[in-house]
C-alpha positions, -999 to +999 in steps of 0.1 A: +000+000+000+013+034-010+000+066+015+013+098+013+012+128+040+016+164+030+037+187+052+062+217+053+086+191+063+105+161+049+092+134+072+113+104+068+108+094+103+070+095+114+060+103+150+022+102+167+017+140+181-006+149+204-016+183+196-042+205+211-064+202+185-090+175+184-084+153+149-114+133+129-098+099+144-075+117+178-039+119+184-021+098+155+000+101+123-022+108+094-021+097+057-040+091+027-041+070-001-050+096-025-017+122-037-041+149-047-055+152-006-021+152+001-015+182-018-040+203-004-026+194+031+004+203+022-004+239+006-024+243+035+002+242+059+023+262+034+000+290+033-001+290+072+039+293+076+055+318+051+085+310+039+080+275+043+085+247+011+056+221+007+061+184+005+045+150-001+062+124+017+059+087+003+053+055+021+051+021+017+032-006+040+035-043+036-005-052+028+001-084+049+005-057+079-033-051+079-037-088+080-018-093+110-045-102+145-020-084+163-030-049+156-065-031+162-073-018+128-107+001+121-122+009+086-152+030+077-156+020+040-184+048+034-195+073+064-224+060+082-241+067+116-205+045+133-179+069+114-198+100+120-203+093+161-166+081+157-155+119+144-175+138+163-165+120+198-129+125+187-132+161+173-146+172+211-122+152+226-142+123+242-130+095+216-098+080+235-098+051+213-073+020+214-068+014+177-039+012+165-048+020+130-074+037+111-090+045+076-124+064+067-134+096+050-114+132+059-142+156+076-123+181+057-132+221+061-160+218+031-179+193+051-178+217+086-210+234+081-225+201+079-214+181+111-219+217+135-255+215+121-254+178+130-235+191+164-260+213+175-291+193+164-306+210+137-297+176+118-306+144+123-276+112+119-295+101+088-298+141+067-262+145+081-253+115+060-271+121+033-256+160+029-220+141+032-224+115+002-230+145-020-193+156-013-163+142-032-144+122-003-110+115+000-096+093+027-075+094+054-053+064+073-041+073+106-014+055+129-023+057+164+006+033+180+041+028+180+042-007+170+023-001+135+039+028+131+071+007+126+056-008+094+055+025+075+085+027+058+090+061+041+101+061+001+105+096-005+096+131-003+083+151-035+090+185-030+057+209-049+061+240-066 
């Protein structure tokens, strides 16, 4: 599996960071599959830090890692009622989860307006979903332990003009 992360830095060592803002699946190391979503995260966090250079960084993961028992992987394959509940709970900070891996739709900025309508109850689970399958959604895979971590092994960094 190839994922990519976009960043102001060449990260050929990946770390988990807490930070102190809440993320769609908590504290973690996030990726995508998809080099385009990558791209925007990266001139995002260009345009926030001037001066800076924007990257995609490359990685490789061994397929048979997702089949190992070992790990706690989690997959939304659409968002439903589960992944929605799972994002809110971890953008307000109550979702303290112990997966060590996982993979579901990017509540990226476009979709905001949609899950703070759902947050403060003018929508219901099922219109919230049906607003978000209207939107083109990219992906995200997120590392959330140390031990899975270990099996991304980073290929390169793509430097975008």
């Amino acid at each position: 599996m190839k994922l990519y992360h976009g960043s102001t830095d060449i990260v050929d060592k990946p770390r988990i960071l807490v930070s102190e803002r809440y993320l769609d699946f908590g504290y973690g190391f996030y990726t995508t599959t998809n080099i385009e979503q990558a791209r925007r995260w990266a001139e995002i966090k260009k345009d926030r830090i001037h001066g800076s250079t924007a990257y995609i960084n490359v990685y490789k993961m061994d397929d048979t890692t997702l089949a190992d028992k070992s790990f706690r992987l989690l997959e939304f394959r659409k968002p439903n009622r589960d992944w929605l509940e799972f994002v809110i709970n971890n953008r307000r900070g109550k979702g303290g989860h112990n997966y060590d891996w996982v993979k579901g739709a990017v509540a990226n900025d476009t979709l905001y307006q949609t899950l703070s309508l759902y947050e403060s109850g003018i929508l219901t689970v099922e219109e919230t979903i049906v607003r978000l399958k209207v939107h083109r959604l990219f992906d995200q895979v997120s590392f959330h332990s140390e031990k899975i971590l270990e099996k991304l092994h980073f290929v390169e960094a793509r430097i975008l003009s």
